[in-house]
C-alpha positions as CSV (number, residue, x, y, z in Angstrom):
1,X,116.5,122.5,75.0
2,X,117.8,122.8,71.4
3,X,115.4,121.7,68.3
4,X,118.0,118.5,68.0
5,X,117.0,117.9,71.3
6,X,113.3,118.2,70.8
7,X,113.2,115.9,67.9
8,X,115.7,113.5,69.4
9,X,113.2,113.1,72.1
10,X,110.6,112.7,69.8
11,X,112.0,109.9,67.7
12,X,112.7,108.3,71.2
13,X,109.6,108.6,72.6
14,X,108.6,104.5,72.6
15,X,111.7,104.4,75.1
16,X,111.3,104.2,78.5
17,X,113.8,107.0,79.6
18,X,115.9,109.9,77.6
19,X,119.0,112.0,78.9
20,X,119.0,115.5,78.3
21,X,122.0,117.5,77.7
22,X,124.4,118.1,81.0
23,X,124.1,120.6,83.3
24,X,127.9,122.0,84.6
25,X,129.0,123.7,87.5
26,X,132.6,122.6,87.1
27,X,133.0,125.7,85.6
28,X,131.8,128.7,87.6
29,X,131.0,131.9,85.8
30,X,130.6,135.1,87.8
31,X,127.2,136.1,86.3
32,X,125.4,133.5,88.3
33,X,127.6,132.9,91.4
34,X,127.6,134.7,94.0
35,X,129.8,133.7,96.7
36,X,129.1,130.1,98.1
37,X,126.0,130.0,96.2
38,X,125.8,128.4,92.7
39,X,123.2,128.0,90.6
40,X,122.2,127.3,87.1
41,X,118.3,127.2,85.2
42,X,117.6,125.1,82.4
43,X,114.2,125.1,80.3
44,X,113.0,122.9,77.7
45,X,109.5,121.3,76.1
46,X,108.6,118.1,76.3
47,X,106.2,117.0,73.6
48,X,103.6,114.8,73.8
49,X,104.7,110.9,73.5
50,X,107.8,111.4,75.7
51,X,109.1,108.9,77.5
52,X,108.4,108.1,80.7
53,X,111.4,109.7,82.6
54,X,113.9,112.3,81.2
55,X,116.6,112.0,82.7
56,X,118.9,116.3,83.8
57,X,122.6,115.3,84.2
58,X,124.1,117.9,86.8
59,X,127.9,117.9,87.2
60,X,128.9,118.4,90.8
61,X,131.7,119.7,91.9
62,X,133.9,118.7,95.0
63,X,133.1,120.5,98.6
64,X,129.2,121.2,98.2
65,X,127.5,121.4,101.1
66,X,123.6,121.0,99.8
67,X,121.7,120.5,96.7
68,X,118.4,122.1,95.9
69,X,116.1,121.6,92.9
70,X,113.1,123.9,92.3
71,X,110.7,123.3,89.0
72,X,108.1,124.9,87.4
73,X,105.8,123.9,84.3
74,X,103.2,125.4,82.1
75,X,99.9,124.3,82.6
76,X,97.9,125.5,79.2
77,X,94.3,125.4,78.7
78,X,93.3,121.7,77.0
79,X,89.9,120.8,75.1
80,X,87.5,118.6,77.2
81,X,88.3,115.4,77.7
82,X,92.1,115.8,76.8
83,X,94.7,115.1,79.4
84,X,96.5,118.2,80.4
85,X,100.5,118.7,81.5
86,X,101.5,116.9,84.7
87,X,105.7,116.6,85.4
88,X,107.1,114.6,88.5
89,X,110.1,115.3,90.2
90,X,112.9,113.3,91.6
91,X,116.5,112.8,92.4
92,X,119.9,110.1,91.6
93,X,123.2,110.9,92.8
94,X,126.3,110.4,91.2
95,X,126.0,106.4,90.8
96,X,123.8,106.8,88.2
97,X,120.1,105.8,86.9
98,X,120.3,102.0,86.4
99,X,117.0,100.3,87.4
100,X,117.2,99.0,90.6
101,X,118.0,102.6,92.3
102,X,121.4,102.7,93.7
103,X,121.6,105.8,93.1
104,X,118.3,106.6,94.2
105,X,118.5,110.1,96.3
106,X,114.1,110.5,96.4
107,X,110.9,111.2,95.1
108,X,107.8,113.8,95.6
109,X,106.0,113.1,92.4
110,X,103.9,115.9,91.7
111,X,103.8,116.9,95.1
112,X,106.5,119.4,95.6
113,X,108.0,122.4,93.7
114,X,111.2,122.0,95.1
115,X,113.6,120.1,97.7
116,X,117.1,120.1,98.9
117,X,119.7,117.1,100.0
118,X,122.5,117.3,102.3
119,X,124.4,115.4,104.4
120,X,122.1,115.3,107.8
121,X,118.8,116.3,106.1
122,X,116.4,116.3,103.4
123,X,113.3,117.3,102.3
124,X,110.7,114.3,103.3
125,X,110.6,112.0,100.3
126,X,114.4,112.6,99.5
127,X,117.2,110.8,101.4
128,X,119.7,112.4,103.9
129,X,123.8,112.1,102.5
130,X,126.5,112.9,101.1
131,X,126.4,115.4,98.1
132,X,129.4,113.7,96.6
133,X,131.2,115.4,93.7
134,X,129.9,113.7,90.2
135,X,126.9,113.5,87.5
136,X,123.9,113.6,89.5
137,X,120.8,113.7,88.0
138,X,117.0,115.5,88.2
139,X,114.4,112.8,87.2
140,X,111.8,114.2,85.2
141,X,108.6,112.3,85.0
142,X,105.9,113.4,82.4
143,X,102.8,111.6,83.8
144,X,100.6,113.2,81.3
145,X,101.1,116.2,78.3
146,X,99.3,118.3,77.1
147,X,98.4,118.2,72.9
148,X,100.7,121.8,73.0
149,X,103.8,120.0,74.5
150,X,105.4,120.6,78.5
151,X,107.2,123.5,79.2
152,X,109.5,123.0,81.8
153,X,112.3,125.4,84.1
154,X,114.5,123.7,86.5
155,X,116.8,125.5,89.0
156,X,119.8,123.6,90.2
157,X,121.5,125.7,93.3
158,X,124.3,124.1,94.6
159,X,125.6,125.7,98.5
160,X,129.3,125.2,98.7
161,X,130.9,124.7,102.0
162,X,131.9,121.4,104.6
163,X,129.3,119.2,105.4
164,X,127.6,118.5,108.4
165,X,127.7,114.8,110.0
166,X,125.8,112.4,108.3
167,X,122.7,111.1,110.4
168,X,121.8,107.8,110.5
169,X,118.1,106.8,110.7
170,X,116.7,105.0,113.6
171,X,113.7,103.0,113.1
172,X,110.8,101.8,114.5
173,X,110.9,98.0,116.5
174,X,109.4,95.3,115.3
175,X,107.3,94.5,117.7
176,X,104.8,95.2,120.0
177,X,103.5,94.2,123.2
178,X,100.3,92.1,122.0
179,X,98.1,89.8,123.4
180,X,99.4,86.7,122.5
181,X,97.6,84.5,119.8
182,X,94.8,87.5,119.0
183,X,93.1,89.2,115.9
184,X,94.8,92.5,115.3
185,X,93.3,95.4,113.4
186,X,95.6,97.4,111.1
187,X,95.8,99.8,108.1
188,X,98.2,98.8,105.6
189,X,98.6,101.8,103.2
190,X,98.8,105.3,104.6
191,X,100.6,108.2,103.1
192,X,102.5,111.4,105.0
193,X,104.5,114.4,104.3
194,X,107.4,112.0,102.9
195,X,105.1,111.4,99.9
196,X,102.3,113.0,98.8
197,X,100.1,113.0,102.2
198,X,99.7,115.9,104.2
199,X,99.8,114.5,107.6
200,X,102.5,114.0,109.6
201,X,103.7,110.1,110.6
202,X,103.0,111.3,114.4
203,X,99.3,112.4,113.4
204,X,98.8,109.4,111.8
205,X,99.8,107.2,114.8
206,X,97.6,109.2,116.8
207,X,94.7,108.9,113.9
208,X,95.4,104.7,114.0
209,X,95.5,104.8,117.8
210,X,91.8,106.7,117.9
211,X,90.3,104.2,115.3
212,X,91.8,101.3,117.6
213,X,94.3,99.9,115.4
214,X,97.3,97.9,116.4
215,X,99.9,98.3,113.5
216,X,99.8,100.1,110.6
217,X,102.6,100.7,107.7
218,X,104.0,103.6,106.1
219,X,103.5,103.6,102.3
220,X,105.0,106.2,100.2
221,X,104.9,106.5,96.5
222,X,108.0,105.5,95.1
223,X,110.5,106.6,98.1
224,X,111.7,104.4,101.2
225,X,113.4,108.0,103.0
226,X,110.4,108.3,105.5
227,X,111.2,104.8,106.9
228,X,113.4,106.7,109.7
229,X,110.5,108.8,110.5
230,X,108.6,106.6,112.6
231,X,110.5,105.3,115.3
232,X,109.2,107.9,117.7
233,X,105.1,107.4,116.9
234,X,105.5,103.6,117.6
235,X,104.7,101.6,120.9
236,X,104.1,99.3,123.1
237,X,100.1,99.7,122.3
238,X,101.1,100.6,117.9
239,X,103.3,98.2,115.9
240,X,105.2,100.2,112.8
241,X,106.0,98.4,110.4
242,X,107.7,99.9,106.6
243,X,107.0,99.9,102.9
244,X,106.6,101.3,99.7
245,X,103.7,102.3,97.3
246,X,105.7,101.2,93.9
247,X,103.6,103.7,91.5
248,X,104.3,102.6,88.1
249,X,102.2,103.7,84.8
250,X,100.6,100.1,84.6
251,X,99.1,100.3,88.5
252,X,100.5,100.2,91.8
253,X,101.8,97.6,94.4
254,X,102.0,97.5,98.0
255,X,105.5,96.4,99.2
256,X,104.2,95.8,102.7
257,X,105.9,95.2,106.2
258,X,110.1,94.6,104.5
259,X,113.4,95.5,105.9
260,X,114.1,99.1,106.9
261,X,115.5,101.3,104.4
262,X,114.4,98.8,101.4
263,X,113.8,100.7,98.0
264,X,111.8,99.3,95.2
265,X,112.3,100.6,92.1
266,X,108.6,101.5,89.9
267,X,110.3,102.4,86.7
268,X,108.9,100.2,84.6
269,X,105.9,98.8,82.5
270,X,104.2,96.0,82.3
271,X,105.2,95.2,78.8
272,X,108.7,94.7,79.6
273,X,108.3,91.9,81.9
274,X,110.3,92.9,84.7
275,X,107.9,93.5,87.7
276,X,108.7,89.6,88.8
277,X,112.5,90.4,89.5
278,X,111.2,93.3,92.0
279,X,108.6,91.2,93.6
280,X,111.1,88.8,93.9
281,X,113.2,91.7,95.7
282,X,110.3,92.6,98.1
283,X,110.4,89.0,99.1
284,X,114.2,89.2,99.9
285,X,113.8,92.3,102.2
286,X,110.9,90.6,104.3
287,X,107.6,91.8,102.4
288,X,104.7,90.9,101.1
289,X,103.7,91.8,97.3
290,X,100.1,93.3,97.2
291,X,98.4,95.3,94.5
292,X,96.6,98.2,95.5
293,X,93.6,99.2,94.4
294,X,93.3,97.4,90.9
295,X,90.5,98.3,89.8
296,X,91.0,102.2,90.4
297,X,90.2,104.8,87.7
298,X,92.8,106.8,87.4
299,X,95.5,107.3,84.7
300,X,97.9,104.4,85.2
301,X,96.4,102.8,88.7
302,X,95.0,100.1,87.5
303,X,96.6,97.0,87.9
304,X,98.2,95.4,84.9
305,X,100.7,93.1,85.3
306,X,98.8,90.0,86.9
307,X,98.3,88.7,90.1
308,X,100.8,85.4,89.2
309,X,103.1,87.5,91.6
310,X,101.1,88.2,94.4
311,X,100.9,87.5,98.0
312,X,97.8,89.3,98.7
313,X,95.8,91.8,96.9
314,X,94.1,95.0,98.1
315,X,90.4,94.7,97.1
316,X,88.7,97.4,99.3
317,X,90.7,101.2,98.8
318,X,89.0,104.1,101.0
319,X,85.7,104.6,101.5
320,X,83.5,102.0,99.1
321,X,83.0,103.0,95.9
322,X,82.0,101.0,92.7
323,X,85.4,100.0,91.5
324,X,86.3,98.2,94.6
325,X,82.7,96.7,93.8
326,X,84.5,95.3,90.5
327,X,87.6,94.6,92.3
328,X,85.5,92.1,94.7
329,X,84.2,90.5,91.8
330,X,87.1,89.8,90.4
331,X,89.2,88.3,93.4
332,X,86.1,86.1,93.7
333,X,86.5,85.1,90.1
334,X,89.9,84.2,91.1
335,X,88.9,81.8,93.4
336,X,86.2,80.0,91.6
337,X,89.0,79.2,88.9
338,X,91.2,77.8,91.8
339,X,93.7,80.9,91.8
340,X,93.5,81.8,95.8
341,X,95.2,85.4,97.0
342,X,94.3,86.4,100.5
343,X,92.1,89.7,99.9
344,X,92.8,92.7,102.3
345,X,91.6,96.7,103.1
346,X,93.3,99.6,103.7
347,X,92.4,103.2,103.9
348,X,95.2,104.8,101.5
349,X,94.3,107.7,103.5
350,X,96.2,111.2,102.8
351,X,94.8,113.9,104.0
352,X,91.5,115.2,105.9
353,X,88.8,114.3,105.5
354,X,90.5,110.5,104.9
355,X,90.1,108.0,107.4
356,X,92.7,106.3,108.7
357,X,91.3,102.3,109.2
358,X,88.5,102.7,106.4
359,X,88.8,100.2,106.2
360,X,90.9,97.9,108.1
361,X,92.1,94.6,107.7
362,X,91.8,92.1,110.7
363,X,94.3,89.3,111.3
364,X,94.8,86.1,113.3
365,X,98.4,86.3,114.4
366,X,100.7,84.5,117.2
367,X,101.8,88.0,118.6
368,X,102.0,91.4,117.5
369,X,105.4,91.4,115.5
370,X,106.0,92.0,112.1
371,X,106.7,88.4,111.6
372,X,103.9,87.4,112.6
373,X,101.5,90.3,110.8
374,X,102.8,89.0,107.4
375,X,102.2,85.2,108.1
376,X,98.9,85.9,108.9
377,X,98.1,87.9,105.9
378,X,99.9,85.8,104.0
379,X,97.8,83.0,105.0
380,X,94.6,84.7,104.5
381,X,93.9,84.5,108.5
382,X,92.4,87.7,108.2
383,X,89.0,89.6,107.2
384,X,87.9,93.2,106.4
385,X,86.0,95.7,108.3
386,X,85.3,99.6,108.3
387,X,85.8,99.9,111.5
388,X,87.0,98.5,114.5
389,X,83.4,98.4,116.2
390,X,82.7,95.9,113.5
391,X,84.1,91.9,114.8
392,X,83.3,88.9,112.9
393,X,84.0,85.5,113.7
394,X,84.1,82.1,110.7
395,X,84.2,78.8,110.5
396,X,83.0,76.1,108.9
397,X,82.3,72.6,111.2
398,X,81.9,69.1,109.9
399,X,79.7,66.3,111.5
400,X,82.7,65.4,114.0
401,X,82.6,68.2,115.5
402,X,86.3,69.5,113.3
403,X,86.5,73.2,112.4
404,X,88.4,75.6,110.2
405,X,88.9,78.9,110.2
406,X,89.7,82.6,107.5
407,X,92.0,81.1,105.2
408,X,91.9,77.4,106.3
409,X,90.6,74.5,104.8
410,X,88.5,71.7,106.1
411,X,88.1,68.1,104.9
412,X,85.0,65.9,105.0
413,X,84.7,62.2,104.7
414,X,82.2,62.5,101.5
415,X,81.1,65.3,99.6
416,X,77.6,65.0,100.8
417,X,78.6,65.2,104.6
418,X,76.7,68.2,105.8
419,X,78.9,71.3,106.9
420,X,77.6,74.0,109.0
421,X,79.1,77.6,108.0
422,X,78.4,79.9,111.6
423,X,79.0,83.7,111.5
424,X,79.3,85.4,114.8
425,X,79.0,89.2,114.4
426,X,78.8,92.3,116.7
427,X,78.8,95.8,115.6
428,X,76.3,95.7,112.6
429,X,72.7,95.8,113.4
430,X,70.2,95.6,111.0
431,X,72.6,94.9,108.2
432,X,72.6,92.3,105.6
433,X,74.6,89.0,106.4
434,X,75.4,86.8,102.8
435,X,77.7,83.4,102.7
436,X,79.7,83.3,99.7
437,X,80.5,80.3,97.6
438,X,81.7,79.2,94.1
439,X,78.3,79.4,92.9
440,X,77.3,82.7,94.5
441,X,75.3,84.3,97.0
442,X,73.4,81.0,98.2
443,X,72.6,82.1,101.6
444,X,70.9,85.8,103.1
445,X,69.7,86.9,106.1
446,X,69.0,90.6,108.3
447,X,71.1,90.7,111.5
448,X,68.8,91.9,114.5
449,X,68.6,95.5,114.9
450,X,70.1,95.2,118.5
451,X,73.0,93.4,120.1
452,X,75.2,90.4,118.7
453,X,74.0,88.0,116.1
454,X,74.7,84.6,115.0
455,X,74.0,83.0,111.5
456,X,74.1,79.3,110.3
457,X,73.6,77.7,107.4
458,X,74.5,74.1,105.9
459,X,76.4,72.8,102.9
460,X,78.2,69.9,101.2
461,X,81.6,69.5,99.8
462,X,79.8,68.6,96.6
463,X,77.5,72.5,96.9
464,X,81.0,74.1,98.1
465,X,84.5,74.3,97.3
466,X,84.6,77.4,99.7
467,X,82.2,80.0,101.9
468,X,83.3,83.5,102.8
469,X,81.3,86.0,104.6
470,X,80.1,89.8,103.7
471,X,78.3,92.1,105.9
472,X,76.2,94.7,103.5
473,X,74.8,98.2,104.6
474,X,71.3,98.8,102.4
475,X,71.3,99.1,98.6
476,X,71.2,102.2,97.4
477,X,71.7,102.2,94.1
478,X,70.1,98.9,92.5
479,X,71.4,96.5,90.8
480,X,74.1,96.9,92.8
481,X,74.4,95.3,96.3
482,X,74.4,97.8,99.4
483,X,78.5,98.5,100.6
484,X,80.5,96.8,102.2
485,X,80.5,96.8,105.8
486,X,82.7,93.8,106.4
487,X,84.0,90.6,104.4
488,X,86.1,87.7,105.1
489,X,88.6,85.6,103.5
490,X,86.9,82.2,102.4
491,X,87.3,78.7,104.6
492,X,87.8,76.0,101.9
493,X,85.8,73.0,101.9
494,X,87.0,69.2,100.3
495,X,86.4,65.9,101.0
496,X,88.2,62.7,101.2
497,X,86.2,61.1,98.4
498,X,82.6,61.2,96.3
């Protein structure tokens, strides 16, 4: 990259995106070609405050038979406490860049060092197709730089020759054999080779199957091209349903459970106010909109835009740790103000030692289809457990003997018409049961330390406006309340009049 190039990108570095100069092989010189084999290397610096993607035009010409891409980037020694160089990778073909990815061709992120594309295969995370003559283009994505600037080589080699067929994907049904009307266990963001994980989607149905799940869904940052990867782990016994990790810099969304092959774009921030169109997209294609994890520490995972756009959020990530703590607190804040989003859990998990369902979220559903899934969690019919030897069961019941359930809401004559809150709960002995409510914990109790256990306790409308469960394993580090074991979605409460 030239020094007008450097301080071009420089004085662009507020922008979102910057295109470097183009990379040619229309051309060919004989001091890099060697028969069907092209290939060119292009190095560069990116200095600190560039912008978010940087953009390597690659002019293809006709009759190539695969694309491969291989990067590499200086990591230099950094004072404490400053960021150090990390560069993404991805891939457009010749339709271009615009937002919305219609050109979009894959992603790894920071998790490969090099992939190809060709007509009936790809490296997981990049899509299988044509490698049609045109500008294509390498997506560079600084995710952090170092104070001395990025150093960057990327290797384009182009394979010449016809192509082979192009394969379509097959994907997995969408549904399962059930049990009718049933609570169904599931993990709803788990990561494979196609993004960033390091299992395989088969050892991951075989991980769900072994915690007792009955669906999960595949989640990969920023890339729908493992979607055709699952049809063969699904079943009669596992439902399979698709989706999306959208990773942008302001935090990261869940597009959960839409249409095969649906991409959604993450190239954007907060500040530019475009995140409702794609939730808005993810609606179109069948899904549900769910922040993950938005109260996570690292750089640019915590949630930013606002829930105003949300169908559910993701309030327990992995094994529980203190920020999901803060993210409990502040979906309950939520409520007490009126603003109601179902709360679920999911694992993320990506490698060993991560446990697929840890945790798990549990849903009321009229079969086990992805239609049904969604309405559920949509509804809030659901509740959260770490595992599936944990089962609770909520409701609140009025003085008539009328009951409602997760995500419901029950209405009372008066507000001072007594309401009994039962929890029914196996698989938790000895743990700490608490009841919920607008103004706090108001009710605690030790389940037995052997068997099943029931708990009661009574409340008005006017005490109320809703109760949800937790389940707590022992405190161990004061002031803060033990883990979670288990929570539910809340059962509303209102009466008629005062």
């Amino acid at each position: 990259m030239t020094d007008t190039t450097r301080r071009a990108l420089l004085m662009t570095g507020a922008a979102t995106a910057f295109t470097l100069g183009t990379v040619s092989f229309a051309q060919a010189d004989a001091a890099d070609d060697s028969g069907d084999v092209l290939t060119r290397t292009v190095s560069g610096t990116l200095p600190p405050g560039s912008p978010d993607f940087v953009y390597l035009p690659v002019e293809l010409p006709h009759g190539v038979r695969e694309l491969h891409v291989a990067y590499r980037y200086e990591r230099p020694a950094v004072p404490p406490g400053t960021q150090g160089n990390a560069l993404d990778i991805g891939l457009f073909d010749q339709r271009g860049t615009e937002l919305g990815g219609r050109g979009f061709r894959g992603w790894s992120g920071g998790a490969r060092s090099e992939f190809f594309v060709r007509a009936d295969a790809a490296t997981p995370g990049y899509v299988a197709g044509p490698v049609r003559a045109g500008t294509w283009f390498v997506a560079l994505g600084p995710y952090t730089v170092a104070p001395q600037g990025l150093d960057y080589t990327v290797t384009v080699t182009l394979r010449l020759g016809p192509a082979a067929p192009v394969v379509r994907p097959v994907y997995p049904p969408e549904r399962a054999r059930g049990r009718g009307r049933a609570w169904y266990r599931g993990d709803c963001h788990l990561h494979t080779v196609h993004s960033d994980g390091r299992r395989t989607p088969a050892e991951v149905a075989a991980l769900a199957r072994a915690a007792g799940l009955d669906f999960i869904v595949g989640t990969e940052h920023n890339t729908h091209a493992g979607h055709g990867a699952w049809a063969e782990t699904a079943g009669d016994d596992l439902l399979v349903l698709l989706g999306e990790e959208v990773t942008t810099r302001n935090g990261h969304v869940l597009a959960l459970g839409t249409a095969p092959g649906t991409f959604v774009d993450w190239r954007y921030r907060a500040r530019e106010n475009r995140f409702g169109h794609f939730a808005r997209e993810i609606r179109r294609a069948g899904g549900l909109v769910v922040p993950a994890h938005p109260q996570a520490t690292c750089i640019g995972c915590a949630w930013k835009f606002g829930f105003g756009d949300a169908d559910a959020v993701e309030v327990w990530n992995g094994p529980y740790t203190p920020d999901d703590e803060v993210a409990l607190a502040g979906w309950d804040g939520a409520l007490v103000q009126g603003k109601w989003t179902p709360a679920m859990g999911n694992s993320d998990a990506h490698r060993d030692p991560d446990r697929v369902g840890m945790p798990q979220t549990v849903v009321l559903a009229d079969e086990l289809s992805r239609a049904a899934v969604l309405a559920g969690l949509r509804a809030g019919r659901s509740y959260v457990a770490e595992s599936s030897s944990v089962a609770l069961d909520f409701t609140l019941t009025d003085a008539r003997g009328r009951s409602a359930g997760l995500g419901e809401r029950l209405t009372v004559r008066r507000t001072d018409e007594p309401v009994t809150a039962r929890l029914r709960v196996t698989g938790a002995p000895g743990r700490t049961a608490r009841l919920v409510t607008d103004q706090g914990v108001l009710f605690t109790t030790t389940l037995p330390a052997e068997g099943g256990a029931e708990a009661t306790w009574t409340t008005t409308a006017a005490n109320a406006t809703y109760v949800r469960a937790e389940l707590r394993h022992p405190v161990t580090a004061p002031p803060l309340p033990g883990a979670l074991m288990a929570f539910t979605n809340p059962v509303f409460l209102a009466a008629d009049r005062d």
